[in-house]
C-alpha positions as a printed Julia matrix, in Angstrom:
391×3 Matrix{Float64}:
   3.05  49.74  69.4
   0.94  52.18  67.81
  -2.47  51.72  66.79
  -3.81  52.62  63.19
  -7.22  52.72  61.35
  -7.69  52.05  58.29
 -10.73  52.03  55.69
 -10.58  49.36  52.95
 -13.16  47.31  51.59
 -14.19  46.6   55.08
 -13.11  48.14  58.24
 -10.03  46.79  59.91
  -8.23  47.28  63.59
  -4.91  47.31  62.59
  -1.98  47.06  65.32
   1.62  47.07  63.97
   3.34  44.7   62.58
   0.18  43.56  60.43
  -1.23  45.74  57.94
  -4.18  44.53  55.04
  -2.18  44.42  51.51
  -3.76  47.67  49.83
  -4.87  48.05  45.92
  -1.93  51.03  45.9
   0.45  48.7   46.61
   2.65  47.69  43.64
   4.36  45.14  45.61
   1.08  43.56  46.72
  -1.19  43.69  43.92
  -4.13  43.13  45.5
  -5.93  43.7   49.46
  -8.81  40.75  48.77
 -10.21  38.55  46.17
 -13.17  35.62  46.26
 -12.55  32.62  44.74
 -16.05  31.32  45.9
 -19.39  32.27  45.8
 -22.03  30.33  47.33
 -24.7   29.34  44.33
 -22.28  29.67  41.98
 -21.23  26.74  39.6
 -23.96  24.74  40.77
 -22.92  24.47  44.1
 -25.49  25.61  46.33
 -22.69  26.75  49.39
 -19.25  26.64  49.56
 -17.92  25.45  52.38
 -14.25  24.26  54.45
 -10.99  26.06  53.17
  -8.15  24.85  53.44
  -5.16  26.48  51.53
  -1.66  25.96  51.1
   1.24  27.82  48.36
   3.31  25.57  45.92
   6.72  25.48  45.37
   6.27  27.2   42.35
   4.21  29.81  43.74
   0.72  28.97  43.0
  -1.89  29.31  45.76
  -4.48  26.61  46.06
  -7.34  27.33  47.48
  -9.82  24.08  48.37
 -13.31  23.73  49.71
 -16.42  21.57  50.0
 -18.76  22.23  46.73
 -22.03  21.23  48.7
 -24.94  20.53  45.96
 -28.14  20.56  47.42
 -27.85  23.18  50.72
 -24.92  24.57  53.54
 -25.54  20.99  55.58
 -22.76  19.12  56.62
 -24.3   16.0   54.59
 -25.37  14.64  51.41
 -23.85  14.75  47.8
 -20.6   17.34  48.66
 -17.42  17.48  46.49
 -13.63  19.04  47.22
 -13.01  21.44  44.91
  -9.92  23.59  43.87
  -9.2   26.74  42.47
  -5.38  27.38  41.79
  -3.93  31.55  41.79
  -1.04  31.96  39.92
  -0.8   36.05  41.39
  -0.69  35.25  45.04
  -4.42  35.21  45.32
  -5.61  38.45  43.46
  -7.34  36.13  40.63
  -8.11  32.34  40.4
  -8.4   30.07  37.54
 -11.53  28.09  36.96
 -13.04  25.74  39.47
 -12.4   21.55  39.56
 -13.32  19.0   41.1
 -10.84  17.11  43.38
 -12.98  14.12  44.35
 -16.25  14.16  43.3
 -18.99  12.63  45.97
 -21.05  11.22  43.24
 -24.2   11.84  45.92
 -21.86  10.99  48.64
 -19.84  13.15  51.17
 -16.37  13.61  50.57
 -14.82  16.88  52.41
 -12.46  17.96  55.34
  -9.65  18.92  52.99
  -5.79  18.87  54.5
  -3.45  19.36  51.95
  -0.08  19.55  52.44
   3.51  20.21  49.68
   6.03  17.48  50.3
   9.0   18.67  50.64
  11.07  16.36  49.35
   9.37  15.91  45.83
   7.26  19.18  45.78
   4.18  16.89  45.14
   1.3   18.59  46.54
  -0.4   15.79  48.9
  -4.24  16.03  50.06
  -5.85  13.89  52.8
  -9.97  14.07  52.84
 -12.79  12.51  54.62
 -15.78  10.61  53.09
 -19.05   9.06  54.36
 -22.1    8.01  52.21
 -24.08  10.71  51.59
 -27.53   9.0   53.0
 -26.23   8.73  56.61
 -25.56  12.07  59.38
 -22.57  12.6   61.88
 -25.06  11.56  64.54
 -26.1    8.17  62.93
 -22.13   7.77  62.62
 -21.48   8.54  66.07
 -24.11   6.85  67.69
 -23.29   3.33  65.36
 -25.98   3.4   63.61
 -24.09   2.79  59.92
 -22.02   0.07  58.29
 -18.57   0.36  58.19
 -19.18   1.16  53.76
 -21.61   4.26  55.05
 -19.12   5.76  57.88
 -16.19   7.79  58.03
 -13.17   6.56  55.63
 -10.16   8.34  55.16
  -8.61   9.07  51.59
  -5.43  10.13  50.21
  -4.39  12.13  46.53
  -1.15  13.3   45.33
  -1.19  15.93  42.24
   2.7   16.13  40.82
   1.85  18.97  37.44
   1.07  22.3   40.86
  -2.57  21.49  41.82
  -3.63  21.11  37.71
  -4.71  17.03  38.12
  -4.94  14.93  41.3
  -4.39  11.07  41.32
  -7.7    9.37  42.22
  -8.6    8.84  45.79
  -7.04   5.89  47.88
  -8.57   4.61  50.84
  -6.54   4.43  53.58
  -8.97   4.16  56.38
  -7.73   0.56  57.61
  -4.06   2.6   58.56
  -5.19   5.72  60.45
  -8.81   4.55  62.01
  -8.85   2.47  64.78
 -11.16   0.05  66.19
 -13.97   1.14  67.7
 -13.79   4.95  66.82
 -17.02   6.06  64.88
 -16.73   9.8   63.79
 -13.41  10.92  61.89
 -12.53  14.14  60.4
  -9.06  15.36  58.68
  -8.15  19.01  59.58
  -9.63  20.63  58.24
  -7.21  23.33  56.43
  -3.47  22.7   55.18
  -1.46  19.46  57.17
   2.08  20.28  57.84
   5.51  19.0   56.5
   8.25  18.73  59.28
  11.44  20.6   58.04
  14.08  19.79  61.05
  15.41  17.52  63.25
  14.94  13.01  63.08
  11.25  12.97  61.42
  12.22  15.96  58.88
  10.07  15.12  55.54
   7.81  13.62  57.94
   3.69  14.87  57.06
   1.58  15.25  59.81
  -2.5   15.85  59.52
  -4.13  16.93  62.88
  -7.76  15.12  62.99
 -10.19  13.93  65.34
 -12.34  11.06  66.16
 -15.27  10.0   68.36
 -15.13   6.8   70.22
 -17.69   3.8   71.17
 -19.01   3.95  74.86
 -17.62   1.3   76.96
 -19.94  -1.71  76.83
 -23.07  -1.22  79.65
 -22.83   2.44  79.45
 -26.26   4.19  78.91
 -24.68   6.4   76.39
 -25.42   6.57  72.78
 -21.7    7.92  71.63
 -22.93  10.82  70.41
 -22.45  12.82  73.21
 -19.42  15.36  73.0
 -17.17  13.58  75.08
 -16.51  11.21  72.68
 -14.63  13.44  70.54
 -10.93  13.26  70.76
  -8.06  14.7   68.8
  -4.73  12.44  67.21
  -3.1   12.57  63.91
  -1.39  10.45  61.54
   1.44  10.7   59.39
   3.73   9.58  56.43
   7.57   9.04  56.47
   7.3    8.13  52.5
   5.3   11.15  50.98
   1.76   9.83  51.34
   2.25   5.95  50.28
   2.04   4.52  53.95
   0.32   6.05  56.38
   0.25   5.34  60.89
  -1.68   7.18  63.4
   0.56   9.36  66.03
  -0.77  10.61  69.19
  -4.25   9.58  70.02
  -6.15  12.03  72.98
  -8.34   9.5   74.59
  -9.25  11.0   78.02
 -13.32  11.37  76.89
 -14.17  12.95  80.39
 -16.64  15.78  78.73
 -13.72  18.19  80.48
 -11.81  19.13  77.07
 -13.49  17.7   73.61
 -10.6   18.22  71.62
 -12.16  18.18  67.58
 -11.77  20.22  64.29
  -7.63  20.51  64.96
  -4.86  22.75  63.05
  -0.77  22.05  63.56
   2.3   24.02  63.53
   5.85  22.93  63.06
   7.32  25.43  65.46
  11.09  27.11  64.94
  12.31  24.77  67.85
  11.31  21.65  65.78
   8.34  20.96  68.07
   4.55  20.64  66.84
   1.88  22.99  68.21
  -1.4   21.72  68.02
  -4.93  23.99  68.34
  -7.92  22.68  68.83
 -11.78  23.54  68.86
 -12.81  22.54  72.4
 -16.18  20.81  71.36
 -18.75  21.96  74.24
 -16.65  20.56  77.0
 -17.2   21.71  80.58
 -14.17  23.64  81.3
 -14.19  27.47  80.75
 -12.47  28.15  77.4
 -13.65  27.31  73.64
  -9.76  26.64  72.31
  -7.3   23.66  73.24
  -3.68  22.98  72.78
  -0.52  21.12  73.36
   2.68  20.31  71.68
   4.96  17.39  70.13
   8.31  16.51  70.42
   8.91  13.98  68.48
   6.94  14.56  65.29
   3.35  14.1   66.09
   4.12  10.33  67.43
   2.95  11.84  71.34
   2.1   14.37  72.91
   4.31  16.48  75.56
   1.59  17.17  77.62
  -3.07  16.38  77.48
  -4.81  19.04  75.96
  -5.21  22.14  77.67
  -7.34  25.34  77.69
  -5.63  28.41  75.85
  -7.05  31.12  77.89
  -5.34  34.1   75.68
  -7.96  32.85  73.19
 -11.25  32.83  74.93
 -12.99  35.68  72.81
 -12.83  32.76  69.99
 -16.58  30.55  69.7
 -16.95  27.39  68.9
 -15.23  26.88  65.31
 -12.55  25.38  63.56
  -8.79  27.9   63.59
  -6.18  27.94  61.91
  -2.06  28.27  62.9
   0.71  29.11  61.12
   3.96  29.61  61.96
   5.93  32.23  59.9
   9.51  31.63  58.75
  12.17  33.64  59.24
  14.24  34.93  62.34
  12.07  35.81  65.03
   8.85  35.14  63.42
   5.83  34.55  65.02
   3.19  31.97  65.42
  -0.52  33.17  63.66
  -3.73  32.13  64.71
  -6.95  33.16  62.73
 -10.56  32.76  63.64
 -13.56  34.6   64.34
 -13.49  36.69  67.58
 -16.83  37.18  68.81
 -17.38  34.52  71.73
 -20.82  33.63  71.33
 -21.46  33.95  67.58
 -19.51  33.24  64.43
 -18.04  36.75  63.16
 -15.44  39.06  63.26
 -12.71  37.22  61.51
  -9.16  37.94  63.02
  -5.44  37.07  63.68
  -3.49  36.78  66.53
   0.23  36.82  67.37
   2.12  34.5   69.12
   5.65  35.81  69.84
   6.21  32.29  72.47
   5.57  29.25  70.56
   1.8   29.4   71.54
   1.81  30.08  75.22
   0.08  33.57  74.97
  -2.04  34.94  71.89
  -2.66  38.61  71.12
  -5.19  39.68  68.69
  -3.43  41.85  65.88
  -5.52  42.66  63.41
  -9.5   42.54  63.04
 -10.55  41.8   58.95
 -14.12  42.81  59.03
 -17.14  43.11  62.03
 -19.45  40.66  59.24
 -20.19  37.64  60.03
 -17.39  34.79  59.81
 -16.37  30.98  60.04
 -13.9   28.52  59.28
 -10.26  30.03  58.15
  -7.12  28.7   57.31
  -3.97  30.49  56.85
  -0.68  30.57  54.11
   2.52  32.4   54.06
   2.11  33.46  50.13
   5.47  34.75  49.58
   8.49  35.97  51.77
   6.04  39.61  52.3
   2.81  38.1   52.49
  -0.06  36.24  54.45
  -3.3   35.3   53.27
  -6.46  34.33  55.19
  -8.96  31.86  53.15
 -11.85  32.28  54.76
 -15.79  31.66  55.19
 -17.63  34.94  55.47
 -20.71  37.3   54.86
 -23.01  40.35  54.96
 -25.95  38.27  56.55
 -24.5   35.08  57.01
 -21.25  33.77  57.45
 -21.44  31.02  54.38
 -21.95  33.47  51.83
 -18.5   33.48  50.28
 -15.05  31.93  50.84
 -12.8   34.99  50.79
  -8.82  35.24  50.5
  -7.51  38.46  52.46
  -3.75  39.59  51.83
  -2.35  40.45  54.95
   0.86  41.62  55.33
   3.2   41.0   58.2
């Protein structure tokens, strides 16, 4: 392969296949655009993408409007802007599910593909209590971590209003639960095609006489659950339950891969083995797994943040990964390739050296990949940018 560089709005290592969409493009339109700008709005930070492309086209691009500061808690709404371009320009900003002082976040939207609905699982919690209250059981069930579904059926323009469906996908004595975040994934092949899966993660109670509190990151454990009938019933699939402070599978992202199997990746939250990034696979539509979690090695210049996979279509294509890729602090914001199903990862293209977060990745159109992402000059919640990338 041969290795290019290449000055655009930022600098970015570029080794072939992947190239950044360039203004001089005709086909592409655009290299970059930012549909969010912290303190904008009145949103004090914008936080969370998650992104996924209609079947008419449009590109939806989500994310936590946070009111009062970049914390994780307190009065937080999912909003939406919608790109009708492939992500050059956005319309205006709405609100999804307003917290109304609350906490409602974690996007995971998904398209159904049998009814092109476009489906969106979030997380809520009252806005008065912390993840640490929730995890140590400190709350009422009202104040913890509930689970909601909303279906929009016009391409992202109005959503239903939220459902709870907490009493189908939590189970007894878990405590912390988060949805994605960043897009779910519809299963296209085999028994459980139509079939939407949403990787998440939990924390569980300590067994009764332990000294712990629960909040301790060995509680944390990954499952998902899933819908047969386009969002209306809901069951939880795999649960990871081993809490041995080894692996702390949390913030989770899924691939359907060309083979029919899922691939799940995981942030590995402070566990004790050597490695920040977990996976393992599916072979029968999310209901178990083929295998525990495991450390992906090829992906050890990744910290401790939430990734993003995606697995191209077409003949040959290859599995993406995108996160930041310095190991000890949150920057750098890059891809890597897959070319077997998520046994090996090589980096492929660097976006920017500025500081960077949470990502989540969409095929936009048969030519084109885009990278919704948390980044900035000084810090890396500045703005949520969308990056054209082109495979």
């Amino acid at each position: 392969m041969t290795i290019l560089s290449r000055t655009l709005l930022v600098t970015a290592v570029l080794i072939a296949p992947f190239t950044v969409a360039g203004h001089a493009s005709a086909r592409s339109g655009c290299a970059s655009s930012v549909p969010y700008v912290s303190g904008d709005g009145g949103y004090d930070t914008y936080r969370i993408p998650a992104t996924v492309t209609t079947d008419h086209g449009t590109v939806l691009a989500f994310a936590e409007g946070r009111h009062n500061s970049a914390g994780d808690t307190g009065n937080i709404d999912v909003v939406l802007r919608r790109s009708t371009d492939g992500g050059c320009t956005w319309g205006p900003l709405s609100v999804v599910a307003a917290g109304d002082g609350d906490t409602r976040g974690n996007p995971a939207p998904v398209v159904d593909p049998r009814t092109g609905a476009i489906v969106l699982v979030t997380s809520y919690n009252s806005g008065a209590v912390t993840e640490g209250q929730i995890m140590r059981g400190e709350v009422t069930p009202e104040q913890s971590r509930r689970v909601f579904v909303q279906r929009s059926w016009d391409d992202g323009r109005n959503f239903t209003a939220p459902r709870d469906i907490t009493n189908e996908v939590k189970l007894p004595g878990w405590r912390w639960y988060a949805t994605g975040p960043g897009h779910a994934v519809a299963l296209t092949r085999g028994v459980h095609a139509g079939r939407l899966v949403i990787p998440a993660n939990h924390s569980a109670a300590p067994d009764a006489g332990s000294g712990d509190t629960g909040q301790e990151a060995k509680y944390y454990g990954g499952h998902d659950l899933y819908s047969d009938d386009g969002g209306d019933t809901w069951r939880v699939g795999f649960v990871d339950s081993t809490y041995d402070g080894v692996s702390n599978a949390n913030e989770s992202t899924a691939a359907e891969l060309p083979d029919g199997r899922l691939y799940f990746n995981s942030r590995d939250q402070v566990g004790t083995s050597a490695g920040n990034r977990l996976d393992t696979y599916s072979s029968d539509g999310g209901t178990s797994l083929d295998r525990p979690y495991a450390v992906q090695h090829t992906l050890d210049d990744v910290p401790v943040v939430e990734g993003s996979v995606l697995q191209l279509q077409g003949e040959q294509a290859p599995l993406l990964f995108s996160a930041p890729s310095g190991p000890t602090v949150r920057q750098a914001m890059a891809i890597w390739r897959s070319a077997d199903d998520g046994a090996t990862f090589t980096k492929m293209l660097t976006l920017s050296q500025r500081r960077a977060a949470y990502s989540d990745l969409v095929q936009v159109d048969r030519d084109t990949v885009g990278v919704l992402y948390e980044t900035g000059a000084t810090g890396p919640y500045e703005t949520i940018e969308f990056r054209r990338v082109t495979p």
